[in-house]
VMD Tcl script that builds the backbone (N, CA, C; Angstrom):
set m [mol new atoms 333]
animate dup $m
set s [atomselect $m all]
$s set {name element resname resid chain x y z} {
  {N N UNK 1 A 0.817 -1.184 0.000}
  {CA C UNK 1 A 0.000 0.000 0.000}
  {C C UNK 1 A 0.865 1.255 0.000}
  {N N UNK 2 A 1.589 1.643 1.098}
  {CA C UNK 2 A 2.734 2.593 1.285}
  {C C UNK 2 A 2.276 3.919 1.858}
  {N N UNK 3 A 2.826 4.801 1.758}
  {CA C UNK 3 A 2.750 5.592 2.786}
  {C C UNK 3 A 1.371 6.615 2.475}
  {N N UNK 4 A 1.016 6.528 1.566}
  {CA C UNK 4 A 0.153 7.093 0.995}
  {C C UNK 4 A -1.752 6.562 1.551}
  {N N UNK 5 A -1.300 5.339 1.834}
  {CA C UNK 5 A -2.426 4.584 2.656}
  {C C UNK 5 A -2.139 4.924 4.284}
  {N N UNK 6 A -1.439 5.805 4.876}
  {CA C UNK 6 A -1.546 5.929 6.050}
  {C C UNK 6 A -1.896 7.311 5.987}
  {N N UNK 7 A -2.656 7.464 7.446}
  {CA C UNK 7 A -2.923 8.880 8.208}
  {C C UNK 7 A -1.359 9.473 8.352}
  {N N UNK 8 A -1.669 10.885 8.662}
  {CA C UNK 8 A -0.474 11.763 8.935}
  {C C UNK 8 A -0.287 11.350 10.241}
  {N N UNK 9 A -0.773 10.713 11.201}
  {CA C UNK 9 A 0.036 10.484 12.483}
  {C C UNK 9 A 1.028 9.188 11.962}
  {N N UNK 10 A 0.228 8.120 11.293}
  {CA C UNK 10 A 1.195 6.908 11.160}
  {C C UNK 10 A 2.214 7.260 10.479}
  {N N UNK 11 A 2.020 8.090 9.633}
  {CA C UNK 11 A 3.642 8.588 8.748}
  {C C UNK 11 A 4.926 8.858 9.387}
  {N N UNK 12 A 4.318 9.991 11.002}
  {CA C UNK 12 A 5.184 10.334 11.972}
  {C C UNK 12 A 5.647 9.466 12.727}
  {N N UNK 13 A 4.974 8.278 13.254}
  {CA C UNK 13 A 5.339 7.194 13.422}
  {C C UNK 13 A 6.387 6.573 12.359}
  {N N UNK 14 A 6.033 5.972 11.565}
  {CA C UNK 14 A 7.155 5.972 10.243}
  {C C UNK 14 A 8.962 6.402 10.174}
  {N N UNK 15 A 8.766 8.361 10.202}
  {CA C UNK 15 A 9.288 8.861 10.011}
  {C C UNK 15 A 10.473 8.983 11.527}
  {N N UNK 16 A 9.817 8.396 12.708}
  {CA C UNK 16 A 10.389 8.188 14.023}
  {C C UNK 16 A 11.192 6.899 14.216}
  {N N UNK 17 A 10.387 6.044 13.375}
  {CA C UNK 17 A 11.035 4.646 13.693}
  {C C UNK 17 A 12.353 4.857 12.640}
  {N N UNK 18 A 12.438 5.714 11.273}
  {CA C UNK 18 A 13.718 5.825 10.751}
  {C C UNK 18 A 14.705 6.168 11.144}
  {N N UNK 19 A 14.154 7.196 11.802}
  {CA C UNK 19 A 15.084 7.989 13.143}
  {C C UNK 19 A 15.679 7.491 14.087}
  {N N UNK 20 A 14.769 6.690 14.936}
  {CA C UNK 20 A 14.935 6.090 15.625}
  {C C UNK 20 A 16.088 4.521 15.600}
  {N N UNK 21 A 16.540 4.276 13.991}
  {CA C UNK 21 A 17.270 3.230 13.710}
  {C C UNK 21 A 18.575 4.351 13.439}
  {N N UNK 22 A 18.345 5.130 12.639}
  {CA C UNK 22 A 19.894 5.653 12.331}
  {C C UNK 22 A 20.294 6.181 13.331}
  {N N UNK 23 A 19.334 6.920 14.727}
  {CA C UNK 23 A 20.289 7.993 15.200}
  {C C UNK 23 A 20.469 7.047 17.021}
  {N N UNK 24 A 19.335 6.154 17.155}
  {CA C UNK 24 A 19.172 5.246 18.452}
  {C C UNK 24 A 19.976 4.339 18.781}
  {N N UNK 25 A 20.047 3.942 19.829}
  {CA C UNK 25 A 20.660 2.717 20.441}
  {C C UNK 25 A 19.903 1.376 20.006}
  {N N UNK 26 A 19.600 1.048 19.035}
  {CA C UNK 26 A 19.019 -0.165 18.635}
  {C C UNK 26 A 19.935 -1.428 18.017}
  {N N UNK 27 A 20.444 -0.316 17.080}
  {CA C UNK 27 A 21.463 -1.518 15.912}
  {C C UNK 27 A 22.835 -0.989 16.413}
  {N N UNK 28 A 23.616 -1.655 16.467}
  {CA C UNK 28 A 24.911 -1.165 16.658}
  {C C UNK 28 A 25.659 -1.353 15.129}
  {N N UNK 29 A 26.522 -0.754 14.889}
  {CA C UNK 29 A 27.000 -0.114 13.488}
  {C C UNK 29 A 27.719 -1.334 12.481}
  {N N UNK 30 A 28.254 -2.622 13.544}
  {CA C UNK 30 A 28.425 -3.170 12.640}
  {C C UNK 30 A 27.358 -4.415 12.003}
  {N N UNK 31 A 26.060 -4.064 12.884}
  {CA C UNK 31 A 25.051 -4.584 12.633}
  {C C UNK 31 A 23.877 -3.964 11.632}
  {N N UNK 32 A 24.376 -3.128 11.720}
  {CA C UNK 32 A 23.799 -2.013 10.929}
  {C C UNK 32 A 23.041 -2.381 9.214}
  {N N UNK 33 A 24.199 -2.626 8.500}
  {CA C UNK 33 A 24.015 -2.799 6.777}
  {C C UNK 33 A 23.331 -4.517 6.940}
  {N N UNK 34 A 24.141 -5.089 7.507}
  {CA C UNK 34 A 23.431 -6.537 7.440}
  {C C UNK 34 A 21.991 -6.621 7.874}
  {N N UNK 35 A 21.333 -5.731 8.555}
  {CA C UNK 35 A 19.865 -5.470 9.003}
  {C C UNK 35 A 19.184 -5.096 8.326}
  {N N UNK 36 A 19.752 -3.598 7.904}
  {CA C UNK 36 A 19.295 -2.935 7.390}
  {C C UNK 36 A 19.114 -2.739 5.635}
  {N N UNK 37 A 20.286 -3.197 4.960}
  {CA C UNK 37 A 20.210 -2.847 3.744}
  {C C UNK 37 A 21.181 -1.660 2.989}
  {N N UNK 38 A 21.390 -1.133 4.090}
  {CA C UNK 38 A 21.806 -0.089 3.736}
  {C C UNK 38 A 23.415 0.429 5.135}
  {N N UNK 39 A 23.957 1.191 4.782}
  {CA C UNK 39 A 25.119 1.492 5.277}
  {C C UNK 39 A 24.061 2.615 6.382}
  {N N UNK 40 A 24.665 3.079 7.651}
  {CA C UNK 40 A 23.668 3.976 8.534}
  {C C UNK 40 A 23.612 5.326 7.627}
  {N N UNK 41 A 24.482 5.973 6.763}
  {CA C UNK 41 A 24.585 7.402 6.625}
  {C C UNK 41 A 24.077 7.097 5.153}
  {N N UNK 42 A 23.565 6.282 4.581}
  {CA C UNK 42 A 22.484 5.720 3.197}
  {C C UNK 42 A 21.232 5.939 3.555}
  {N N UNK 43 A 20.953 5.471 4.997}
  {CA C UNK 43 A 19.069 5.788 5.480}
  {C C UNK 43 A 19.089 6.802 6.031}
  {N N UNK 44 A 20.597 7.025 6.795}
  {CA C UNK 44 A 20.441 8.530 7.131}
  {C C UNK 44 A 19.815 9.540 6.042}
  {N N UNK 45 A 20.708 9.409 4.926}
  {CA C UNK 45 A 19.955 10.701 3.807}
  {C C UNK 45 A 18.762 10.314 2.999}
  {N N UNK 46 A 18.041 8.983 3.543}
  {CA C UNK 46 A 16.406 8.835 3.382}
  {C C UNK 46 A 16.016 10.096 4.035}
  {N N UNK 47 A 16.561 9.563 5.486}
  {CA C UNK 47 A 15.470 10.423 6.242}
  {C C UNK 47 A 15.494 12.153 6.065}
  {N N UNK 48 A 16.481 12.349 5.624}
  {CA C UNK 48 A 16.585 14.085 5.279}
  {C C UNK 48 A 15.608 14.423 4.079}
  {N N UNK 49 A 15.687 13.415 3.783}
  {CA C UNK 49 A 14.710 13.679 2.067}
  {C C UNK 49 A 12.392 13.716 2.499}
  {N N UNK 50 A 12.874 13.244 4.282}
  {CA C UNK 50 A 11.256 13.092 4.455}
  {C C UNK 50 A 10.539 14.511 4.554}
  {N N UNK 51 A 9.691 14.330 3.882}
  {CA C UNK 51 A 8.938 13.964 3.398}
  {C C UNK 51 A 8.769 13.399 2.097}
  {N N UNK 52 A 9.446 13.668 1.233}
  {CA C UNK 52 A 9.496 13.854 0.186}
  {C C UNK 52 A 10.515 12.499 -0.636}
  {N N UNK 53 A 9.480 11.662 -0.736}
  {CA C UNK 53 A 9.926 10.245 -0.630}
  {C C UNK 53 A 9.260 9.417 -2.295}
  {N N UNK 54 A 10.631 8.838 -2.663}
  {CA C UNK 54 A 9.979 7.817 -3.714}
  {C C UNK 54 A 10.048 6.770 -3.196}
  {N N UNK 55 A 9.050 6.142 -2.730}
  {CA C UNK 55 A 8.795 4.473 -2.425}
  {C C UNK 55 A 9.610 3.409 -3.318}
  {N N UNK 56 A 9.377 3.959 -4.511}
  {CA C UNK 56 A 9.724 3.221 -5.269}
  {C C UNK 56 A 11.255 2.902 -6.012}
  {N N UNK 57 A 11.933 4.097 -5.170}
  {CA C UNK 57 A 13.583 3.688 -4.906}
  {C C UNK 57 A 13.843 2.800 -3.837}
  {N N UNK 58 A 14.468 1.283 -4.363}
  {CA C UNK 58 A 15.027 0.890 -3.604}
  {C C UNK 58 A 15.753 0.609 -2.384}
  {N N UNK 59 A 16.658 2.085 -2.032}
  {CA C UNK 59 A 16.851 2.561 -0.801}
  {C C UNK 59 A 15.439 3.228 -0.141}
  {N N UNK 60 A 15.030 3.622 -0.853}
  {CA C UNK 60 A 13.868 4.389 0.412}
  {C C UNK 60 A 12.626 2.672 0.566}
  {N N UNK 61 A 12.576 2.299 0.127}
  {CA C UNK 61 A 12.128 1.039 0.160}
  {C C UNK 61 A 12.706 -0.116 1.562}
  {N N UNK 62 A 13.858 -0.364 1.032}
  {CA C UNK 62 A 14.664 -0.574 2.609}
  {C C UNK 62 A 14.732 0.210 3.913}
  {N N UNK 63 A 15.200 1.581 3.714}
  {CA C UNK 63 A 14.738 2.034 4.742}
  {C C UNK 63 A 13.893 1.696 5.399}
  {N N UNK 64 A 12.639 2.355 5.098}
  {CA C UNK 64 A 11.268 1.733 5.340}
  {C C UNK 64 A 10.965 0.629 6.067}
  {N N UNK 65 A 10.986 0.397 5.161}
  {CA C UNK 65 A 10.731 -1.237 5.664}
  {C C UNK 65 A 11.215 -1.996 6.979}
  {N N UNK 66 A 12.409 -1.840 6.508}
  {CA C UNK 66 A 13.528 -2.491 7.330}
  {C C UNK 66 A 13.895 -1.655 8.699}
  {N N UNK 67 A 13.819 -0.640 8.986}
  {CA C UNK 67 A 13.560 0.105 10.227}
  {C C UNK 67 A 12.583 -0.007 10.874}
  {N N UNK 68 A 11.664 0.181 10.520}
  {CA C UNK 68 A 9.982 -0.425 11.295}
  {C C UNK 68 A 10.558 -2.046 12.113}
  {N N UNK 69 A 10.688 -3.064 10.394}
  {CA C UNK 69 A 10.913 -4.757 11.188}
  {C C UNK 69 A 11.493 -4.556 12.260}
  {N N UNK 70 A 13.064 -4.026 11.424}
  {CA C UNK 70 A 13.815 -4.354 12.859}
  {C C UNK 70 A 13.350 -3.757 14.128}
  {N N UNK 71 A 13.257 -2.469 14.316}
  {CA C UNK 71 A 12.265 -2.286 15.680}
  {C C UNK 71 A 11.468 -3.538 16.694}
  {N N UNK 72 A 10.668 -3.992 15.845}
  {CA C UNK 72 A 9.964 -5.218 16.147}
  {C C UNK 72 A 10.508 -6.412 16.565}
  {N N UNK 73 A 12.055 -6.563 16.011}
  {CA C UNK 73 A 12.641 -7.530 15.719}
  {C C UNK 73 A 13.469 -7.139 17.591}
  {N N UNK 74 A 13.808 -6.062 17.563}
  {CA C UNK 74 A 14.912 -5.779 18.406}
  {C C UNK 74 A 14.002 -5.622 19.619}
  {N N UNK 75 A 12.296 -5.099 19.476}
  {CA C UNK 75 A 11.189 -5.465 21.203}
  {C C UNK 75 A 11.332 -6.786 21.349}
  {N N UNK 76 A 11.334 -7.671 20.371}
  {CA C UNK 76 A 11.000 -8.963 20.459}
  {C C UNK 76 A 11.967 -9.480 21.620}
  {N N UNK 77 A 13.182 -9.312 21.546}
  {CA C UNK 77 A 14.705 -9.662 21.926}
  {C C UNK 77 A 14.819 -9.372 23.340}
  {N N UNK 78 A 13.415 -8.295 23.627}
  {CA C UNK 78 A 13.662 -8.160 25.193}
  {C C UNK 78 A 12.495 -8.842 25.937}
  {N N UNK 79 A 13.076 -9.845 26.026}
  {CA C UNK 79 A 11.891 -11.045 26.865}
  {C C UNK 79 A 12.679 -10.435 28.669}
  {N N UNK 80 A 13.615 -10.005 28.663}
  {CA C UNK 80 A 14.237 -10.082 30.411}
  {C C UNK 80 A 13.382 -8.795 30.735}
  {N N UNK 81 A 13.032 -7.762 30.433}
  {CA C UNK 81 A 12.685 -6.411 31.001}
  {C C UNK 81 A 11.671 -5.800 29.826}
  {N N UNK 82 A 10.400 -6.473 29.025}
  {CA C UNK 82 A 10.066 -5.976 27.955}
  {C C UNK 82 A 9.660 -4.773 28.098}
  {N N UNK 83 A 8.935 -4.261 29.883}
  {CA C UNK 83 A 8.745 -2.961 30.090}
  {C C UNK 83 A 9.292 -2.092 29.807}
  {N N UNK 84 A 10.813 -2.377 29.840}
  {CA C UNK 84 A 11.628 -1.142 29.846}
  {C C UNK 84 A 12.541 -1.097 28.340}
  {N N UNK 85 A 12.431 -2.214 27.448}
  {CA C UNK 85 A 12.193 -1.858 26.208}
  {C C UNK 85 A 10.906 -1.395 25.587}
  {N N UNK 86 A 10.061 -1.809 26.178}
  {CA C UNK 86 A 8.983 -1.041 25.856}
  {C C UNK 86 A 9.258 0.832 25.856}
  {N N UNK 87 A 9.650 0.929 26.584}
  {CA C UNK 87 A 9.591 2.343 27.342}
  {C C UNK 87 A 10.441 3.215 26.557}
  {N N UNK 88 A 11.421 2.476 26.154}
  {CA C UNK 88 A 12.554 3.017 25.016}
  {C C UNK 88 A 11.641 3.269 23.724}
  {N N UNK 89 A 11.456 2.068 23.420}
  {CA C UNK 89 A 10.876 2.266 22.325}
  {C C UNK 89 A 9.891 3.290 21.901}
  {N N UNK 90 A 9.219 3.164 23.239}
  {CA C UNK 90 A 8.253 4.584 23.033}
  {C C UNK 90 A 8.881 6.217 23.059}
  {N N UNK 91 A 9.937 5.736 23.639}
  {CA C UNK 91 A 10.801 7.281 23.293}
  {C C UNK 91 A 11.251 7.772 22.128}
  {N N UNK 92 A 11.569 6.875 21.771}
  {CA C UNK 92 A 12.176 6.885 20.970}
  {C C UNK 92 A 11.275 7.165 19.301}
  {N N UNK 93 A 10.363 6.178 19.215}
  {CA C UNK 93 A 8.998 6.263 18.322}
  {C C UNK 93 A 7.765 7.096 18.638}
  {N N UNK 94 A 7.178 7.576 20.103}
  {CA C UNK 94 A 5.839 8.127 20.418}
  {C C UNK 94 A 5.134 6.555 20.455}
  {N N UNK 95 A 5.541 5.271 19.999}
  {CA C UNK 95 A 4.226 4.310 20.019}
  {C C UNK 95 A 4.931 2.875 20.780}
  {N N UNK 96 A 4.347 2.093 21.391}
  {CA C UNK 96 A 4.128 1.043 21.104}
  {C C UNK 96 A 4.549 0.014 20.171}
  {N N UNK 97 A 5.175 -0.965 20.528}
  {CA C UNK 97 A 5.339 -2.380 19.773}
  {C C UNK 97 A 4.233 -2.814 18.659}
  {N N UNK 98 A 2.913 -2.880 19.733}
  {CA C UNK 98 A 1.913 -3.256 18.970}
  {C C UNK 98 A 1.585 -2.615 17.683}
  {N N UNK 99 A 1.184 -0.923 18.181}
  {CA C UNK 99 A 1.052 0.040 17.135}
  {C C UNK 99 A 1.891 0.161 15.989}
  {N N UNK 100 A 3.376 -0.219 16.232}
  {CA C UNK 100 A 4.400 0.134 15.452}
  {C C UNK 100 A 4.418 -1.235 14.427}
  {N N UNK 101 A 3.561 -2.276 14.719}
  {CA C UNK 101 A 3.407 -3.301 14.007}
  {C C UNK 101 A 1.976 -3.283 13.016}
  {N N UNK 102 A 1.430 -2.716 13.941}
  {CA C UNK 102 A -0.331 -2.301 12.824}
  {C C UNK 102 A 0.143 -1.057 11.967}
  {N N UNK 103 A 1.040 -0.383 12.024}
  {CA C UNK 103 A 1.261 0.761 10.873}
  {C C UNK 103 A 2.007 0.032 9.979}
  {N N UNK 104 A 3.322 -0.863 10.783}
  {CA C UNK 104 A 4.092 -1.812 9.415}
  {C C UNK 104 A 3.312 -2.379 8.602}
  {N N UNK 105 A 2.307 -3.249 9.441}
  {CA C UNK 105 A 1.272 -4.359 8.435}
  {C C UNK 105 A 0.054 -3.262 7.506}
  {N N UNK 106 A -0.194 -2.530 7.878}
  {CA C UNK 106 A -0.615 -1.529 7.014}
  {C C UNK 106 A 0.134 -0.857 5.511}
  {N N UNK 107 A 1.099 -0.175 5.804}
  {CA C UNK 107 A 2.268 0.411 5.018}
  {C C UNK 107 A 2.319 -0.843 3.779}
  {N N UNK 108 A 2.805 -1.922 4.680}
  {CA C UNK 108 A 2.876 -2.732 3.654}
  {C C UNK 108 A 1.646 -3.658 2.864}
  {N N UNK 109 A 0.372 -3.579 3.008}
  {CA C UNK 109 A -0.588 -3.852 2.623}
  {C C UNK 109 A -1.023 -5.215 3.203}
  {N N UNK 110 A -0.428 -5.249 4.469}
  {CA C UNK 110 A -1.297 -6.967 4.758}
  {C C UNK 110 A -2.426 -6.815 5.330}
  {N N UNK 111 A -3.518 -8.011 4.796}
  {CA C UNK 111 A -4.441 -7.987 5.156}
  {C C UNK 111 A -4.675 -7.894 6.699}
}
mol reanalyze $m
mol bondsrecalc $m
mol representation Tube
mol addrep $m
């Protein structure tokens, strides 16, 4: 579907969780490209370009994408204290695990 199927709050959501991968304590750098797709200072200059986004470039495609998962990927990982990844996460994004998974499955058109 893409970004165009979301409300202006989920976009900001979106546009937080990109943020939230290049500039956060989530991925560490040499984990970075193998996650992500991209080198950190490649999604970095996604995100300078937001709003103003072609989906349909490859890099902004990864970005995308792949910042949201991993998010998900990296709450998942905290089974010892999920509260307090929780809590990050919400700092870091404004949302929720859950939420940050109903805008992914959205964005990307799953039923």
């Amino acid at each position: 579907m893409g970004l165009n199927a979301l409300t202006p709050s989920e976009w900001e959501v979106v546009r937080r969780c990109l943020h939230a991968v290049v500039e956060g304590p989530f991925i560490c750098d040499g984990d970075f490209h193998p996650l992500i797709g991209l080198r950190r200072e490649e999604a970095a200059a996604v995100a300078t370009r937001w709003p103003v986004l072609d989906e349909g470039e490859e890099e902004v495609n990864l970005a995308l994408n792949n910042s949201m998962n991993c998010l998900l990927i990296w709450f998942g990982w905290q089974d010892q204290d999920p509260q307090a990844g929780e809590e990050l996460l919400r700092r870091w994004t404004g949302e929720t695990a859950a939420e940050i998974e109903r805008i992914f499955c959205k964005w990307r058109g799953d039923a």
